[in-house]
C-alpha positions, -999 to 999 in steps of 0.1 A, spaced: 423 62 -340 413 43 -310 379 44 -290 363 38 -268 328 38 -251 324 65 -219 285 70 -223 256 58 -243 225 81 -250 190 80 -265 179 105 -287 145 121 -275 145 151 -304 141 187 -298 112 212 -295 104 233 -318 82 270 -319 49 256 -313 68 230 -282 65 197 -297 92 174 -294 104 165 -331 132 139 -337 163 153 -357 161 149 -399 199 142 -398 219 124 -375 247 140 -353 283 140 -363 313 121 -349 334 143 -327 302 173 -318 307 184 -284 282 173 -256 269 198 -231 254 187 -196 218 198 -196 205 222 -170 181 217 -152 156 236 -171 162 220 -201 159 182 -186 119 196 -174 112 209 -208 127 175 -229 109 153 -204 76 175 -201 79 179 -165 74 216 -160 38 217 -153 24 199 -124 14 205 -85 16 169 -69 48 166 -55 57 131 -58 98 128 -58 124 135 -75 144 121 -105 163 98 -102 197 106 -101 188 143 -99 177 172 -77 150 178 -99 112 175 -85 90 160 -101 53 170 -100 26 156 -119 -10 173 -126 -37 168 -102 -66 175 -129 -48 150 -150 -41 122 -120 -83 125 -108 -100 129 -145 -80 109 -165 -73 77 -134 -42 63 -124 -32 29 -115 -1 21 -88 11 -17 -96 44 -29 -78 51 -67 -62 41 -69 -25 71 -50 -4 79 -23 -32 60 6 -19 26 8 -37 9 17 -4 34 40 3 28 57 -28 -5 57 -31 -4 76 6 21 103 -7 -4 108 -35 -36 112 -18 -15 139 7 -10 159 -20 -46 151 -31 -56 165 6 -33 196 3 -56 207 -27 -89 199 -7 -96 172 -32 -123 148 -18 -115 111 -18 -131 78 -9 -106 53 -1 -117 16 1 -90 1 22 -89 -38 31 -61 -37 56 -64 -9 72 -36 9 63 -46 44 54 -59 54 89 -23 67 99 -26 93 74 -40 110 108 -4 113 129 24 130 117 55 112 107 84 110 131 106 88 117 139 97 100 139 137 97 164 137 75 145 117 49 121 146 52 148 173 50 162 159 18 128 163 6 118 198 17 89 189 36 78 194 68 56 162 88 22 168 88 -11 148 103 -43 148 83 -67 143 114 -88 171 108 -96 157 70 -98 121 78 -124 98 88 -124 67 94 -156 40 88 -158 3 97 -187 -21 78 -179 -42 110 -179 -28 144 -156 -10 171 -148 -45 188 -133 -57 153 -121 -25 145 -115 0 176 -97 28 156 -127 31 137 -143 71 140 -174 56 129 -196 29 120 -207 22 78 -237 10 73 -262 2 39 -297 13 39 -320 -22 52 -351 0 41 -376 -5 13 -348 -25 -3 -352 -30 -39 -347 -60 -62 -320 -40 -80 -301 -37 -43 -302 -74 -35 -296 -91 -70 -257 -82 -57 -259 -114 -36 -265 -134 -67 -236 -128 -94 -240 -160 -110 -259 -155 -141 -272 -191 -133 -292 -181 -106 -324 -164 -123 -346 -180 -104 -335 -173 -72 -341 -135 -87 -375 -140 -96 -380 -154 -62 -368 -124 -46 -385 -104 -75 -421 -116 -63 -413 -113 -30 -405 -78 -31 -436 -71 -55 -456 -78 -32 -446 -60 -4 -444 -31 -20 -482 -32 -29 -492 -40 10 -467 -18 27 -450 15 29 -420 7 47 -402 -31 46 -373 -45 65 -354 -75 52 -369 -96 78 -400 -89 61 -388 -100 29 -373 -132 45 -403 -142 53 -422 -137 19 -396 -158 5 -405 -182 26 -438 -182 16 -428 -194 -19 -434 -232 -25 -400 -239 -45 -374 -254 -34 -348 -230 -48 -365 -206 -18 -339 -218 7 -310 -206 -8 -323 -173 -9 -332 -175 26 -299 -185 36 -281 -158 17 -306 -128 33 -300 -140 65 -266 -144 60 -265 -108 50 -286 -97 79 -265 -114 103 -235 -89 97 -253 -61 108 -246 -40 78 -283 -32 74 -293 -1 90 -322 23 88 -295 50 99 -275 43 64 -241 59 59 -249 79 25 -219 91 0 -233 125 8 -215 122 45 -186 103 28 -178 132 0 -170 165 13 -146 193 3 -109 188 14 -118 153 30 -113 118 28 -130 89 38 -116 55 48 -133 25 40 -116 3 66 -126 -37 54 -109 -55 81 -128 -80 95 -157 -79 67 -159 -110 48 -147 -107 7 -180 -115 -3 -199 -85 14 -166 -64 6 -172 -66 -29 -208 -58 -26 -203 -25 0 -179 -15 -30 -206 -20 -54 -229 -3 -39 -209 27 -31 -195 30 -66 -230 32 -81 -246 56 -57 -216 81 -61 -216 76 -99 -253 85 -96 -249 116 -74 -216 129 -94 -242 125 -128 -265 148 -112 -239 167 -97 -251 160 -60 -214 161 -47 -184 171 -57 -157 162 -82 -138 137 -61 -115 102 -64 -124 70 -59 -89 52 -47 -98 16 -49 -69 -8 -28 -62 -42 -35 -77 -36 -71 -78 -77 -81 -102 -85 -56 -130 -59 -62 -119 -60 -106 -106 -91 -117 -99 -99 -151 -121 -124 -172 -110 -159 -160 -101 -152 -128 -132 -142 -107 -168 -128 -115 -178 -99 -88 -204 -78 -81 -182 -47 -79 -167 -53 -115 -193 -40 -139 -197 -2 -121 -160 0 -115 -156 -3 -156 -184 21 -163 -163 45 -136 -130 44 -156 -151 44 -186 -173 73 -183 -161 88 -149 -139 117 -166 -168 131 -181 -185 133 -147 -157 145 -122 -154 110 -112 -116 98 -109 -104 66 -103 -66 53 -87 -64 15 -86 -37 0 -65 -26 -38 -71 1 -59 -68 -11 -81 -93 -15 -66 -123 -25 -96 -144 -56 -102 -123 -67 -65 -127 -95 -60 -153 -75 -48 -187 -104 -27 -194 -97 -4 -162 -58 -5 -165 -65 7 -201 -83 36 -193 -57 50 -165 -32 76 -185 -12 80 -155 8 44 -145 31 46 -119 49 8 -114 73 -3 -88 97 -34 -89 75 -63 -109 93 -94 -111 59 -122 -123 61 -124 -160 26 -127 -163 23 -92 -144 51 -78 -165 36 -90 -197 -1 -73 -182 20 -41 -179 38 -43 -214 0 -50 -231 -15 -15 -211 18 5 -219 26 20 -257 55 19 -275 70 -4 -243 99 -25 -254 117 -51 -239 145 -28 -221 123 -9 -200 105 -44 -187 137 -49 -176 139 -16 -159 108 -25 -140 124 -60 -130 155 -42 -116 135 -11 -96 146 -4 -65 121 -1 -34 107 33 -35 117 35 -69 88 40 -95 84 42 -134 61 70 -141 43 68 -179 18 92 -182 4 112 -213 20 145 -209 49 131 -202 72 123 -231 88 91 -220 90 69 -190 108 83 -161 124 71 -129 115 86 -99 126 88 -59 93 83 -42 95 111 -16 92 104 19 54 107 36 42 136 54 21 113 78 31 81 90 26 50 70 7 21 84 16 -3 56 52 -13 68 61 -52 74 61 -60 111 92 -71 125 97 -108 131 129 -110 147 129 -75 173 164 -77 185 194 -94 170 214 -117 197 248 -102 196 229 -68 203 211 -84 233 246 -98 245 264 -66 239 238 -47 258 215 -69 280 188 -57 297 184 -56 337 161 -85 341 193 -107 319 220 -95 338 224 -130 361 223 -152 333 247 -129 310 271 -131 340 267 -168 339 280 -176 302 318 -173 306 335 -177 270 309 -165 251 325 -131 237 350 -147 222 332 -172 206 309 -145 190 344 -124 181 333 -93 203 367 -78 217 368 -78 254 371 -38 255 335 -38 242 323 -66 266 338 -45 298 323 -11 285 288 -32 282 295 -37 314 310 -10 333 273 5 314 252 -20 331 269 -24 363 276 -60 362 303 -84 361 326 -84 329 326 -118 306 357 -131 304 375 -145 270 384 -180 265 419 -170 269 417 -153 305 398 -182 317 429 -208 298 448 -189 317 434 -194 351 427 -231 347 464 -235 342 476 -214 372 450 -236 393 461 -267 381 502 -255 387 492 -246 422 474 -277 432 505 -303 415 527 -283 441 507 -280 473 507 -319 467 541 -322 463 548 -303 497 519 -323 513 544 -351 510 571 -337 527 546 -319 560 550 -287 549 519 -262 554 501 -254 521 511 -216 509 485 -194 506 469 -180 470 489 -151 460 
């Protein structure tokens, strides 16, 4: 008997009473009829029917997929994708959902691209349609801070500033992560000391100028770095406290632009150890910390040595026990400390083509062979690859189109296309469109288009290169016999 090959299939096993998925004992046999699974059915096989964050659907089916917020916040989650594959754009959908369900959130963003999540999105209403959701603006749960100022940043709501009072050696030893600089700490160490036993309240002006005071050398590079510091204004005695950043059913941006790397990595430290501190004591509530750009504030051994590394670890460590979630989004997975992507059960990955970032991915995934790194080279954009603990195997998903607008997207290099501007000039074009005779023929536009363009615009039709042929040769004929009769005195006939 002949065959042939209309489908292949993967055996994922069956559940049994107590819902575990078992693998059959015995395999099936040749010529057993095949049903289409219901829906029903494909949510029960692939664990999908518990949940309440609405993140898309399967791929290649109506069915909704939803994953579980207590699971997403407690147990982390990472987003990795290549730049241009919709990270961002996930990671908004995500923290929508998150706002729905009046989960707070701190959001450190470097580029500024979570403060649309205040204006509804307007664009394409059938993308929403197709998902059943309705646009939505989150201005009355947003906020918006900027370490720099309202010049650098004018859609800022407000300004973030560090406590510059009775700072402690603890605070400042961020501006020395080089475990080579001990004695520039026990400059600063003496410094502070001492101030503490002559005054109540010290500024770091005041501490500046103890460290001068000291008769080493080293002194001047710690001088150099507190004023640097000073200089950016981040010191405040009105500090921004994670008290006013955490609140019920609202979410704080972190907007970085303008706020140089170095000081970025120490607002992040800082923040992340004052709100594990107050989530320990139970000072604010459960909330997520969604950290952006993940490689720059994290890095993997080798790479980089930050201030913000060690308390980010300690948060995907130990912040489940506390209330204390974690999302990191990256688009280089490789560079992300292992020990962080470890500890998120929830992955979602986009289209990663770097084989060092695929091979990152394959060490933080179980049971991952070789097919689905494929899988993850071939994702479309705003496709994802969701591998979570509750859910039995890896999953392709339709990201679903955001509630609020997205303020990640690639700007637009070339506006116009110059067919389109040809086709349809505008008014202050219409003299020098009139002026290039030839030219929709050249760029194959038929002349019916050209003379609706404009009949539209009100201006002189272009011609094709056979009308003006044509022309040229009646011309010519008409001049070779008005010399001809010039000969022989006649009067020149008139144009017909």
């Amino acid at each position: 008997m002949e065959e042939h090959v209309i489908a292949e299939a993967t055996v994922i096993g069956s559940r049994d009473r107590d819902g575990k998925l078992t693998i059959p004992k015995s395999p099936f046999s040749p010529g057993d009829k095949v049903f289409k699974a219901d829906e029903n059915l494909i949510r029960q096989m692939l664990g999908l029917t518990r949940g309440d964050v609405y993140i898309g659907m399967l791929d290649g089916q109506d069915i909704k997929v939803n994953l579980d917020a207590n699971n997403l916040v407690q147990k982390h989650c990472s987003i990795l994708a290549k730049t241009g594959s919709g990270k961002s754009y996930t990671g908004g959908v995500i923290i929508e959902e998150l706002l729905d369900k009046d989960v707070p959130l701190l959001i450190i963003d470097p580029h500024g691209e979570y403060a649309t999540l205040k204006y509804p999105n307007d664009d394409k209403p059938e993308a929403l349609q197709r998902f059943g959701i309705e646009p939505r603006g989150y201005a009355d749960k947003v906020t918006v801070y900027t370490p720099a100022n309202k010049t650098l940043n004018p859609g800022a709501d407000k300004l973030f500033r560090l406590n510059g009072i009775n700072l402690s050696t603890k605070d400042l030893r961020q501006l020395f992560p080089d475990e080579r600089a001990q004695n520039q700490s026990g400059i600063l160490f003496e410094a502070i000391s001492k101030l503490k036993e002559e005054r109540d309240t010290y500024t770091i002006d005041d501490i500046i100028y103890e460290v001068g005071q000291d008769k080493s050398k080293v002194k001047w590079n710690v001088i150099n770095m507190l004023e640097s510091l000073n200089e950016t204004g981040i010191l405040s005695d009105n500090a921004t406290t994670v008290y006013d950043l955490v609140r019920e059913g609202h979410a704080s941006i972190i907007d970085m632009k303008g706020v140089n790397p170095d000081l970025q990595q120490m607002i992040v430290a800082k923040l992340g150890s004052e709100l594990f501190e107050a989530r320990k004591l139970n000072e604010v509530p459960p909330c997520m910390l969604v950290i952006e750009e993940a490689h720059n504030y994290c890095p993997e051994k080798g790479f980089d040595k930050t201030v913000s590394t060690d308390i980010l670890r300690t948060i995907a460590s130990e912040g489940r026990k506390f209330g204390l979630g974690l999302m990191v989004v990256s688009q280089r997975p490789a560079r992300v400390d292992k020990n962080i992507l470890s500890q998120c059960s929830t992955q979602i990955i986009m289209k990663v083509t770097n084989p060092n970032d695929l091979k990152a991915i394959s060490k933080g995934l179980e049971n991952m062979s070789s097919n689905v790194e494929e899988d993850i080279k071939r994702l479309s954009p705003g496709v994802a690859m969701i591998v979570s603990n509750y859910i039995e195997r890896p999953i392709h998903v339709i990201i679903r189109t955001r509630k609020s607008k997205h303020g990640g997207a690639s700007v637009p290099v070339v506006q116009t296309s110059f067919i389109e501007k040809i086709r349809d000039p505008p008014a202050e074009r219409k003299k020098t469109v009139t002026g290039m005779r030839g030219i929709g023929s050249l760029l194959k536009i038929k002349p019916e288009e050209i003379k609706k363009a404009a009949k539209k615009e009100k201006i002189e039709p272009l011609e094709n290169k056979e009308e003006i042929e044509e022309k040229e040769r009646k011309k010519e004929l008409l001049e070779t016999k008005n010399k001809q009769k010039g000969h022989k005195g006649q009067k020149e006939p008139k144009e017909n």
